[in-house]
ZAMARGU-4260 file (C-alpha; in steps of 0.2 Angstrom, whole numbers, plus 5000, padded with zeros to 4 digits):
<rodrens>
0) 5066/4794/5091 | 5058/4776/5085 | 5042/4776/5075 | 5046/4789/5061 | 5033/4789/5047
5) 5042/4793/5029 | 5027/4797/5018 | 5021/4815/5021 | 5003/4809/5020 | 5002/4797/5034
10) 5013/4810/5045 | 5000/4824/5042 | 4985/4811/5045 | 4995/4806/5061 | 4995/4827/5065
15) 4980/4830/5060 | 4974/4827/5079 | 4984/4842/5087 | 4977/4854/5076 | 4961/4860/5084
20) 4971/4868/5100 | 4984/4874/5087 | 4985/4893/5086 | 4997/4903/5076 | 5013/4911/5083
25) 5021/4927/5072 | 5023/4920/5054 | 5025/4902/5056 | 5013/4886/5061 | 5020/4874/5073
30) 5012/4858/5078 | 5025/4855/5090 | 5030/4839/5100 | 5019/4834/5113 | 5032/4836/5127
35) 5041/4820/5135 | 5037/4819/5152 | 5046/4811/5166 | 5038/4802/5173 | 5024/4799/5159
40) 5012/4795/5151 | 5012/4817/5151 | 4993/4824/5155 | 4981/4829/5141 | 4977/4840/5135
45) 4994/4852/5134 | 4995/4869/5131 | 5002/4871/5113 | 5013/4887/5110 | 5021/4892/5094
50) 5038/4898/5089 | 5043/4915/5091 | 5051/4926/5078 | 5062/4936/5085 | 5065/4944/5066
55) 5063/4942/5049 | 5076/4953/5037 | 5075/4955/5018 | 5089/4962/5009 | 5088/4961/4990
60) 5102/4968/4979 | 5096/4974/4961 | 5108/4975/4948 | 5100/4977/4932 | 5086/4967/4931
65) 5092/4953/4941 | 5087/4954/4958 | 5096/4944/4974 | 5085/4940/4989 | 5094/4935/5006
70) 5081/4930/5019 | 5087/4931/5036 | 5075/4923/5051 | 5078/4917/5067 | 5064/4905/5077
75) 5064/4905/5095 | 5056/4890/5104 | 5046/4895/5121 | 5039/4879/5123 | 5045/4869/5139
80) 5049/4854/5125 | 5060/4851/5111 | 5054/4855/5096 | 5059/4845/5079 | 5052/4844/5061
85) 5052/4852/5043 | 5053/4870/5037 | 5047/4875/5018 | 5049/4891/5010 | 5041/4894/4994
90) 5050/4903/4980 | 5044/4910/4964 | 5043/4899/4948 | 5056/4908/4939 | 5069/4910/4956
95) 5085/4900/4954 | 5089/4896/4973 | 5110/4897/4977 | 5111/4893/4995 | 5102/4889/5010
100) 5105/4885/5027 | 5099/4882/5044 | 5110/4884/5060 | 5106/4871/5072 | 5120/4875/5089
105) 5128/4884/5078 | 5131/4871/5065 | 5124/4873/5047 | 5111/4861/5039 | 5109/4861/5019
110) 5093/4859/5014 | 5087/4857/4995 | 5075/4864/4981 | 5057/4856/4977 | 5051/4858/4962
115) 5037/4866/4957 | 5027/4846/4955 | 5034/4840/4971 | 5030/4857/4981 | 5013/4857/4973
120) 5007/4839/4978 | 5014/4843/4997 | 5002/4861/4997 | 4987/4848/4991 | 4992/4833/5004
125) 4990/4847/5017 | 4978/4855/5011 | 4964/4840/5009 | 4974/4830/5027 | 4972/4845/5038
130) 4957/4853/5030 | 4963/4869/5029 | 4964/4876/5012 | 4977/4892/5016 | 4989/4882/5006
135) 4979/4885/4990 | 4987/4901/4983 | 5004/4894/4985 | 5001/4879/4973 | 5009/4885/4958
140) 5026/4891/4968 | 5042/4878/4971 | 5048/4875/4989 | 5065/4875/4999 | 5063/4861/5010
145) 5074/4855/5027 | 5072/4844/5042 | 5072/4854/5058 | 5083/4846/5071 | 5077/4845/5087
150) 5077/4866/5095 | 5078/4864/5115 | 5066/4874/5125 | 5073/4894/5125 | 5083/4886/5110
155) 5084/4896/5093 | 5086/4891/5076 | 5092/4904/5061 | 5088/4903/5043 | 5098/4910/5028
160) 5091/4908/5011 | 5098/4916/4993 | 5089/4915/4980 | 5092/4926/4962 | 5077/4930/4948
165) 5075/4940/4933 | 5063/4953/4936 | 5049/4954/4922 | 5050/4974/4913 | 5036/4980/4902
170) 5042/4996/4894 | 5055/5001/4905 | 5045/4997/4920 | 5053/4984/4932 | 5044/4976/4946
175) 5049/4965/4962 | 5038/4956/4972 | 5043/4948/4988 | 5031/4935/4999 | 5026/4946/5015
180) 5007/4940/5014 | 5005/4932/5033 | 4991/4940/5039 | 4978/4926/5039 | 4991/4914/5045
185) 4996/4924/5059 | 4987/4929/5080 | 5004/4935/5086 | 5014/4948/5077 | 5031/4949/5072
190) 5045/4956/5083 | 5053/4963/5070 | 5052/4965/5052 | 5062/4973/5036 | 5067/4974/5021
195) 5078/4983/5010 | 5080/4984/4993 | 5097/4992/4984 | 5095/4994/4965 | 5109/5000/4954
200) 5103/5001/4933 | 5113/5006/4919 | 5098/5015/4913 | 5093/5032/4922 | 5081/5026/4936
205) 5065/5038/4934 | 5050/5032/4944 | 5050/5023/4959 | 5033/5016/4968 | 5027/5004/4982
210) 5008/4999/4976 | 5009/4990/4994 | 5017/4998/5008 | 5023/5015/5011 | 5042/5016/5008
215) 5056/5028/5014 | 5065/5029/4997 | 5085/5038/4997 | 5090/5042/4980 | 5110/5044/4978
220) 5111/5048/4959 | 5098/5046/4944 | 5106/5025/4942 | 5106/5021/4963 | 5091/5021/4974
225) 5088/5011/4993 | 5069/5008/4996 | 5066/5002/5013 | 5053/4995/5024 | 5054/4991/5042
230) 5041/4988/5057 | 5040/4980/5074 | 5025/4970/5083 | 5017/4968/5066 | 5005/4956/5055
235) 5009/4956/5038 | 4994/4956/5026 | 5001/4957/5008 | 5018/4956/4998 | 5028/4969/4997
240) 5028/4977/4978 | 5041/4987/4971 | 5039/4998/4954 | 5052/5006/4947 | 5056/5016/4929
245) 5073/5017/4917 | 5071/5030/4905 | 5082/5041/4894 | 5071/5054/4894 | 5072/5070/4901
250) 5055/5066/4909 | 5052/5048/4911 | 5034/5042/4909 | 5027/5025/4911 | 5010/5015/4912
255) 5002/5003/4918 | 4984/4995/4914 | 4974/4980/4924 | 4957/4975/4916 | 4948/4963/4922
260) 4952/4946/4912 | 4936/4938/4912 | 4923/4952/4914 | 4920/4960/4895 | 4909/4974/4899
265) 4923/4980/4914 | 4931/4996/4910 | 4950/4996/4915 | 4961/5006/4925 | 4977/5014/4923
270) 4991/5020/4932 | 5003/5033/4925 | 5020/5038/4932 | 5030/5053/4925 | 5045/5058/4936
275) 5060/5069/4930 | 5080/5067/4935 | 5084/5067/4956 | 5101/5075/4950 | 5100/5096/4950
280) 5104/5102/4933 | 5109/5123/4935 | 5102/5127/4918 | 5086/5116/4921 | 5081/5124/4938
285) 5063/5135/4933 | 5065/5153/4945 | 5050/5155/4956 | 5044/5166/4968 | 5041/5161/4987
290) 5027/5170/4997 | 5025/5165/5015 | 5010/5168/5026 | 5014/5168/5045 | 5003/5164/5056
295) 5008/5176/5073 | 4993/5179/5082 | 4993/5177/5102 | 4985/5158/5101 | 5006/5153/5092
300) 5016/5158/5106 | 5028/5148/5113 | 5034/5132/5105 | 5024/5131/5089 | 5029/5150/5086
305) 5048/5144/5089 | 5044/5128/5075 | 5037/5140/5062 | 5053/5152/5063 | 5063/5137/5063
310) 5056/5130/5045 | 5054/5149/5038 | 5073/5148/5044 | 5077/5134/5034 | 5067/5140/5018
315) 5076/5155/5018 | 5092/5147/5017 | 5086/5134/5002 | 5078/5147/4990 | 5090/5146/4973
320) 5099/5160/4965 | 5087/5168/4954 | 5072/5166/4967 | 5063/5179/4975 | 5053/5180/4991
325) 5042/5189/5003 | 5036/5184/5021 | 5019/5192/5028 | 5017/5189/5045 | 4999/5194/5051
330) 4988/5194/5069 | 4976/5208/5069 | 4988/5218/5057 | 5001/5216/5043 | 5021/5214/5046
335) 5028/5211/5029 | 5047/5209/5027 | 5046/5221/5013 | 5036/5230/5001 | 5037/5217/4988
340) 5047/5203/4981 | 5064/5201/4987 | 5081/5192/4978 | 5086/5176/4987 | 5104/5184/4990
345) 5093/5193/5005 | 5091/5178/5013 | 5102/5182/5029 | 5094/5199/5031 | 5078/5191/5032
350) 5081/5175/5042 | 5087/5190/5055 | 5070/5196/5053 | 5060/5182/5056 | 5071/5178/5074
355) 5065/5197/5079 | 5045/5193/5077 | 5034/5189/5092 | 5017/5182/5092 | 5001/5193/5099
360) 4986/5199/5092 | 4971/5194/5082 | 4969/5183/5066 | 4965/5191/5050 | 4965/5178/5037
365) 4956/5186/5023 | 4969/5204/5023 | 4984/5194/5023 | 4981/5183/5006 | 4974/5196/4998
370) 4990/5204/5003 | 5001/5190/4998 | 4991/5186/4982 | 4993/5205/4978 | 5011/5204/4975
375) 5010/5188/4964 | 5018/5191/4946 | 5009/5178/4934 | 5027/5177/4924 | 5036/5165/4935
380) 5027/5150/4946 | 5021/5155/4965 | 5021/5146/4978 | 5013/5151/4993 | 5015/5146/5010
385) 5000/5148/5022 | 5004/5143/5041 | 4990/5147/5052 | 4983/5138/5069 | 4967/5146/5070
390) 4952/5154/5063 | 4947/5170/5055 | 4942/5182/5070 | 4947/5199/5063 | 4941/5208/5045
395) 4931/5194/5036 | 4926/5182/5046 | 4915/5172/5033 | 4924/5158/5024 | 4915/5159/5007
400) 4918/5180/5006 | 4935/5174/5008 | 4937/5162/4993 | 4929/5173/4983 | 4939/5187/4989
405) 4956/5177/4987 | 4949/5170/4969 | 4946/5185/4962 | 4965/5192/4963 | 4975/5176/4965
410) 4983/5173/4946 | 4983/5156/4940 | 5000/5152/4941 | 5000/5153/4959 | 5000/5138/4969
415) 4994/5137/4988 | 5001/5128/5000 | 4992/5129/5018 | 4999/5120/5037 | 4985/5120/5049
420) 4991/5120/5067 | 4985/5110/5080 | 4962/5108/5081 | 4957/5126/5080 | 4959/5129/5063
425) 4944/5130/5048 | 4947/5114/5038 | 4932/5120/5026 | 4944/5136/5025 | 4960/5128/5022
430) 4956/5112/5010 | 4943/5123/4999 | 4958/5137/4997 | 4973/5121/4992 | 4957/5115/4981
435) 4955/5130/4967 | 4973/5134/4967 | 4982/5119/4966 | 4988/5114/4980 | 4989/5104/4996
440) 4984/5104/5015 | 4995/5098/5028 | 4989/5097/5047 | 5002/5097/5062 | 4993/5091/5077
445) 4999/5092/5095 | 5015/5083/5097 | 5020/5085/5079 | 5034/5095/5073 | 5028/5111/5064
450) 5049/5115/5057 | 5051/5097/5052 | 5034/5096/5042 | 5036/5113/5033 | 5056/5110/5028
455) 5053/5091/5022 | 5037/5098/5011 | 5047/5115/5003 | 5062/5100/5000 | 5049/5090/4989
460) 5043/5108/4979 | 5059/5119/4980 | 5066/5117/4961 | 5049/5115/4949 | 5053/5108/4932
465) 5038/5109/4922 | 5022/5118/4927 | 5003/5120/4921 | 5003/5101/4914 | 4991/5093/4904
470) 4989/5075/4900 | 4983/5070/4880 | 4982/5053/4881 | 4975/5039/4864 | 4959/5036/4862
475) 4954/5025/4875 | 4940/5035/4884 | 4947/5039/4897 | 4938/5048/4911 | 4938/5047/4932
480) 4957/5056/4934 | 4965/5058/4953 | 4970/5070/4956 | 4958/5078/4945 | 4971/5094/4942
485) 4989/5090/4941 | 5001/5095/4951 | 5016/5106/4945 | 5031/5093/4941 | 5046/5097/4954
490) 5066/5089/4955 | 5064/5074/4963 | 5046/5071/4964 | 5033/5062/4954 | 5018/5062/4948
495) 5006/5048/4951 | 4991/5049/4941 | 4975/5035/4942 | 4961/5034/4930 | 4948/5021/4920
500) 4948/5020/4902 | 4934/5010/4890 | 4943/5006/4876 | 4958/4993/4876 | 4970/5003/4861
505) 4989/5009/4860 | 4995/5025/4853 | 5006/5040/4861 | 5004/5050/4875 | 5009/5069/4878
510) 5015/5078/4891 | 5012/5097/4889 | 5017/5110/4902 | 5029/5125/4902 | 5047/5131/4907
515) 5050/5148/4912 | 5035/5153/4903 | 5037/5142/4887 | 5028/5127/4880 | 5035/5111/4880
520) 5028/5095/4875 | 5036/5076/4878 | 5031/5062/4869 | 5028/5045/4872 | 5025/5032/4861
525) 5018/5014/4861 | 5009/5013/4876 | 4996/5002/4877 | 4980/5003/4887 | 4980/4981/4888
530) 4963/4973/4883 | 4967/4959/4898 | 4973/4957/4914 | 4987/4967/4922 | 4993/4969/4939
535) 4976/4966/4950 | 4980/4982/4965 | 4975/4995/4950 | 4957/4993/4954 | 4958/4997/4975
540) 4972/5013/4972 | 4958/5020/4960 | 4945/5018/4972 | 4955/5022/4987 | 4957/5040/4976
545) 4940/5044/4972 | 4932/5039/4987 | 4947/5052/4994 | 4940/5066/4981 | 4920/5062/4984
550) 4921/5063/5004 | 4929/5078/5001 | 4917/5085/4990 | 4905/5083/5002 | 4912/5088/5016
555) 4916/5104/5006 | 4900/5106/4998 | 4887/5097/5007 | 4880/5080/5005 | 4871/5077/4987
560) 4865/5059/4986 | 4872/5053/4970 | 4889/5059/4978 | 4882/5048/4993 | 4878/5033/4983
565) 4894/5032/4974 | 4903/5033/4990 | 4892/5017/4997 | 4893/5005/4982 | 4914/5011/4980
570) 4916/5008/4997 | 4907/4992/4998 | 4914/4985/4982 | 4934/4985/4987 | 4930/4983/5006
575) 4935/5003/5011 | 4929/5008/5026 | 4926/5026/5031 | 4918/5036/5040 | 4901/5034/5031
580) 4903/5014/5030 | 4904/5006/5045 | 4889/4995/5038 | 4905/4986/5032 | 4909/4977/5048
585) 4890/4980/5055 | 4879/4975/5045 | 4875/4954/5048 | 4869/4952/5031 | 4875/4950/5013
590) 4877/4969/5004 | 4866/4966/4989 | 4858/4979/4978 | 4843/4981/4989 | 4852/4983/5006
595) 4863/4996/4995 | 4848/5006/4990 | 4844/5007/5009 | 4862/5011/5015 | 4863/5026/5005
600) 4845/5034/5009 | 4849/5032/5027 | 4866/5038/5026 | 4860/5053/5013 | 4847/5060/5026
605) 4859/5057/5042 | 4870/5068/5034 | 4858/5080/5030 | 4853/5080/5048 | 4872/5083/5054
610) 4881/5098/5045 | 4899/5095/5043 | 4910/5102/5056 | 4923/5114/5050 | 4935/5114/5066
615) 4941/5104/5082 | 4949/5089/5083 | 4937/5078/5072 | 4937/5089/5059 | 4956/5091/5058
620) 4956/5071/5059 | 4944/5069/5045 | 4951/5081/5034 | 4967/5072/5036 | 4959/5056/5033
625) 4950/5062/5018 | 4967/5071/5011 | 4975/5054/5013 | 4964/5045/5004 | 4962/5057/4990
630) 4984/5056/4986 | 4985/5041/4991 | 5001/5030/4986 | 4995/5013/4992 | 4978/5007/4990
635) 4967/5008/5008 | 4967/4989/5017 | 4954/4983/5032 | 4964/4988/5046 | 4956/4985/5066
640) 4939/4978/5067 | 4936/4980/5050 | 4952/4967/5047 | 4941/4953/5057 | 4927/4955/5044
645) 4933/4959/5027 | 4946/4950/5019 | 4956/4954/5000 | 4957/4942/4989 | 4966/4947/4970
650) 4955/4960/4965 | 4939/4952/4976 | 4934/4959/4991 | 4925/4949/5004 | 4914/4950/5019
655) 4911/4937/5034 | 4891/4935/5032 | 4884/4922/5043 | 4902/4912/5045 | 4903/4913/5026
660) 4918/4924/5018 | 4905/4930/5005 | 4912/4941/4987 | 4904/4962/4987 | 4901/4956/4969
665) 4888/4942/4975 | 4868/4948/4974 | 4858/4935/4983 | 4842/4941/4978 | 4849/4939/4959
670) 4862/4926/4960 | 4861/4909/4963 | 4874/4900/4969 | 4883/4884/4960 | 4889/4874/4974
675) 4905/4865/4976 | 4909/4852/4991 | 4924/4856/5001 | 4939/4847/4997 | 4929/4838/4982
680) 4938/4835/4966 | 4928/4849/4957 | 4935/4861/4972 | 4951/4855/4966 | 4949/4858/4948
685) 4941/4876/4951 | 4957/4880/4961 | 4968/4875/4949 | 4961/4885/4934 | 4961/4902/4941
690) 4972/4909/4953 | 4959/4922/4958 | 4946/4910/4963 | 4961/4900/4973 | 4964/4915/4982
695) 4949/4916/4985 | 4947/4899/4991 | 4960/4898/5003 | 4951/4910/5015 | 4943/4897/5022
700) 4930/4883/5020 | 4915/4891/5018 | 4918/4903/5003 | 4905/4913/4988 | 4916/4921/4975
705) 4910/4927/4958 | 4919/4923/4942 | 4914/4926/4926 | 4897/4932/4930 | 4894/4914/4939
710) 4895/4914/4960 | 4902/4899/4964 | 4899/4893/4984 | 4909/4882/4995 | 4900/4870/5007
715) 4902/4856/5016 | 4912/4842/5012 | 4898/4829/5016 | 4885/4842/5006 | 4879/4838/4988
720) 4887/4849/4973 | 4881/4856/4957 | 4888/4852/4940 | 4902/4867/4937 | 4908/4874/4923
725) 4926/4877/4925 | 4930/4900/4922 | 4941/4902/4908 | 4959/4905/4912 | 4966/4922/4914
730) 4975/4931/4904 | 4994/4931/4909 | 5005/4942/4904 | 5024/4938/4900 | 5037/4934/4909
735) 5054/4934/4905 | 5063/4918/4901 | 5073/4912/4918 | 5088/4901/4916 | 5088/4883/4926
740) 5089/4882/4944 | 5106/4884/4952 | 5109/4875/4967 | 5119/4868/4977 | 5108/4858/4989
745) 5100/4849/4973 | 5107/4832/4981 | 5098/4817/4976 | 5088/4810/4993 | 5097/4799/5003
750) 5088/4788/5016 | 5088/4802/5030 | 5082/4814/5020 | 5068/4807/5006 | 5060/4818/4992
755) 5048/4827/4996 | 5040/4833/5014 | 5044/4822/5029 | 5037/4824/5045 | 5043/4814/5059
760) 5027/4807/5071 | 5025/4805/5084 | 5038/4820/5087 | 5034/4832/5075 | 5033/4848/5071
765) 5030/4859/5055 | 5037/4875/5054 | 5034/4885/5040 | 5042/4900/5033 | 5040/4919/5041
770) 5030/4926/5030 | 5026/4911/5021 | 5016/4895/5018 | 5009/4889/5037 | 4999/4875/5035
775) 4986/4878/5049 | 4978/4892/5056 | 4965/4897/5069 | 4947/4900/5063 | 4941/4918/5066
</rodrens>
């Protein structure tokens, strides 16, 4: 095709034309060829569609800490035209790329490694050409580069790229971080999406934890584990994170700490992880008793009474040796198996019992715990197992008589597990009872399995290993704990604990609980409460927990306004919508300390006005949602209408006020804002010092963020700016040191293929990367 520009400057001025009609398709920007026509000059203007991706698979292999990433994408062109021009992928700085190739007809194209300069000075070209600044946050990342030859219309082109890293580890805590963040380059959602993850350690693997998305996890032995992810017709919105633990222990423990690098007077946040072996030690299995409350009024016929044999089934046959049991099945009477505690080596006997009952009668909640609790011994830890689909019509109907009933003769080693069934169950009733005695609620709506919810919870709690544990940590201050009472310790599980501290310091931490009655205490030493920076999700999984644990307190308890105004200024701060903050995505103006102050009396007296509901399918959906929130793994992200309006940024959270993506942190009636010209050399340098304000900036052009105390605000390009004083740079912690690039596509140019980006014009198309670095996107 004559007339190919070689410079990548003068082909992005020479695109720049096409980009208002451009919209993105799934991960990847085209500007595609305008199409030849026959006979042309063809009409203007043309309907502009993008590549599809019909899947983008992620395998990475693990082997100590060096990780191996294969990408594997395949583009599809639905265009009516040939499409042609250059795909980039960018790679972290410390990835050593070993092969890459595109299949064109089925033949391979090398392509070859940019540097970190070269691949920077390409973001910035495209970045101040197409005046589009979503580029911004990849500027410290290199690039694999390659010309795209020309893709027929229906035509497909696959990607295969190999790249290996040594993952950073701070006390035996290893960390992987693939680029999955699409979101704000992406209309259309992917076809398909996954990744896998296999690691192998030398060390016994401990912990294991997705800060970003919510992981099946297989465990083989205490060195293998597979993590995966997958999804279909999906947007992308941020990496996928991978944590996991080596430790030696017999209980690994492990933390990690994020305070703000600029902000002195910011208290940090922690995250503590103490996880014991997946493999079942005999000789380490603690003995418990197993009580189960059934459910078998008239309102469980049928299916769901069928479900609930079916998991007490499955119970029965996974209780240990030296376990004992009892199952009470109530309507308006009592039918216990027996008298008391049984020895597991009944189990048979009574899984023949359990096929024999029926489901009839009444519901009397408060007789059958007192019953249950009754035969509780406070030598060996309880579990009990409350399954119940409705509400308390028979004895004590009230739900505080009976708490305080049940609390009065439950012993404090027993732990209560309740499965509410389908809407018509008190979720006051059920949360407030998991609440004092350790526990946790589950609700099965319609549609849900009850068996395969109850047997995959007693398969997480069925071999405790330490019980009743207390935390004493250095003396950092710390305070705001979720869960705010920890959970029993169980084979195979974890326990993930978040919390604030106010002093930066080191020192050990101990882990107290018991073991068949006795006292055990581990120890851990050297851990360090950091006095900068850390990994930046810490601050949104703290207050995605204690938002969890306040609604909850007042939907339990009643409103109380200093509950109320926590709840606004959390929510408002780290962009969390719930049900008491839809102001987030409502409200036309900036969220400062006054509008604040007005939220929370309005939301304080409509509450007030509207006492909580404790059943139906509201109720149930809310305690859910609450529940979720208050254990949850990942931290809460805009999602649905919310996702139009508030936007993440490092650990910023932004609003969309008057066209202007505007930072929670911002005060207009106490800030003033330092202005900086779009595209202006000091936007450039403000960019380049910090990598939260460049986040920050590539939202789009019209940007406030505030660092360091100072709100910095985007404008127009044409606009006057205001001397700026450039943030000190963030504390960084270290990396590992990563051997040189391998490569085999690190070719000098030759004259078809020049350093750096070439795009072909006219004829030109720039493709880049699924999940990755698109260059233009369409303005929300």
């Amino acid at each position: 095709m004559p007339g190919r520009w070689r410079t990548p400057l003068a082909a992005l001025l020479c695109l720049s034309s096409l980009l208002a009609p451009v919209s993105a398709y799934a991960d990847g920007i085209i500007i595609p060829d305008p199409p030849i026509c026959d006979p042309g000059p063809c009409p203007m203007p043309i309907p502009i569609a993008q590549l599809a991706i019909e899947y983008h698979r992620v395998q990475v292999t693990i082997e100590g800490q060096v990780a191996t990433t294969r990408v594997d994408q395949v583009f599809r062109n639905d265009n009516d035209w040939t499409v042609e021009g250059t795909y980039l992928f960018p790679i972290p700085v410390e990835a050593a790329v070993s092969s890459f190739t595109m299949w064109m007809d089925g033949e391979p194209i090398e392509g070859r490694v940019l540097t970190r300069e070269e691949a920077r000075q390409i973001y910035e070209d495209i970045v101040r050409t197409m005046r589009d600044p979503a580029l911004l946050e990849y500027v410290d990342r290199g690039a694999v580069q390659a010309s795209i030859f020309p893709i027929p219309p229906g035509g497909e082109s696959r990607i295969e790229l190999e790249y290996t890293q040594i993952l950073p580890a701070e006390a035996g805590l290893v960390h992987y971080v693939y680029p999955l963040n699409t979101e704000r380059f992406s209309t259309e959602p992917l076809e398909n999406v996954s990744v896998s993850v296999d690691v192998t350690s030398l060390e016994r693997i401990r912990s294991v934890y997705s800060p970003s998305h919510d992981v099946a996890v297989s465990r083989e032995d205490d060195y293998r584990f597979r993590a995966g992810y997958e999804d279909t017709d999906v947007t992308p919105d941020r990496d996928f994170e991978l944590y996991y633990s080596v430790a030696a222990e017999e209980i690994g423990l492990n933390l990690i700490t994020y305070r703000d690098p600029t902000a002195e007077d910011e208290d940090g946040f922690f995250l503590l992880l103490a996880a014991p072996s997946v493999e079942v030690d005999p000789d380490r299995i603690v003995a418990k008793d197993v009580l189960i409350v059934l459910d078998q009024s008239g309102s469980m016929d049928g299916e769901k009474f069928e479900q609930a044999q079916q998991a007490l089934r499955y119970i029965l046959e996974s209780l240990h040796p030296e376990d004992r049991f009892n199952i009470i099945a109530f309507s308006t009477g009592m039918q216990p198996y027996a008298s008391g505690l049984r020895p597991a080596s009944e189990g048979a006997e009574a899984r023949r019992w359990v096929d024999s009952l029926n489901a009839e009668g009444a519901t009397d909640i408060n007789r059958a715990l007192l019953e249950a609790a009754d035969q509780a011994e406070p030598q060996r830890p309880t579990l009990l197992i409350f399954l119940t689909d409705g509400l308390p019509t028979e004895g004590e109907t009230e739900t505080e008589a009976i708490l305080d009933n049940f609390a009065q003769v439950a012993s404090s080693n027993l732990r209560l597990f309740a499965f509410g069934v389908g809407y018509d169950v008190d979720t006051i009733l059920l949360d407030s009872l998991v609440q004092a005695h350790h526990g946790t609620s589950t609700y099965v709506t319609p549609g849900q399995a009850i068996d395969e919810t109850v047997s995959a919870f007693y398969a997480r709690v069925s071999s405790p290993v330490l019980t009743d544990l207390e935390l004493d940590l250095p003396e950092v201050g710390a305070y705001d704990l979720y869960p705010e009472a920890l959970p029993d310790l169980y084979n195979g599980s974890q326990l993930v604990l978040v919390g604030r501290y106010r002093e930066p310091n080191g020192g050990t931490i101990r882990l107290l609980g018991s073991v068949d009655g006795e006292a055990r205490t581990y120890r851990y030493a050297d851990q360090t409460f950091r006095a900068r920076g850390g990994p930046d999700f810490l601050p949104r999984l703290w207050a995605t927990r204690k938002l969890g644990h306040l609604l909850n307190l007042v939907r339990l308890q009643g409103p109380e306004e200093e509950l109320v105004d926590q709840i606004v200024r959390l929510s408002i701060r780290y962009g969390i919508v719930t049900p008491y903050t839809s102001y987030l995505v409502t409200e036309p103006e900036a969220l400062g300390a006054s509008v604040q102050d007005g939220l929370v009396q309005e939301e304080f007296q409509r509450l007030l006005a509207a006492p909580t509901q404790a059943s139906g399918q509201a109720a149930v959906e809310r305690a859910a949602a609450e529940g979720g929130l208050g254990g949850a793994m990942v931290p809460a992200a805009p999602e649905g209408a919310a996702a139009d309006v508030v936007r993440l940024a490092g650990s910023h959270t932004f609003r969309l006020v008057d066209g202007v993506w505007t930072d929670t942190l911002f005060d207009p009636e106490s800030m003033a804002t330092v202005r900086v010209p779009f595209l202006s050399e000091d936007y450039f340098a403000l960019a380049g010092a910090r990598a939260d304000v460049a986040a920050a900036f590539a939202l789009g052009s019209a940007v406030i963020v505030v660092v360091d105390g100072r709100a910095y605000e985007v404008v127009g390009a044409e606009e006057s700016g205001d001397p700026i004083v450039l943030p000190a740079p963030a504390a960084e912690e270290a990396a590992p040191a990563i051997g040189p690039v391998v490569s085999g596509n690190d070719a000098p140019p030759s004259d078809d293929q020049p350093a750096g980006l070439r795009l072909p014009c006219p004829g030109a198309a720039v493709l880049l990367g699924a999940a990755l670095i698109p260059i233009a996107r369409r303005r929300r």
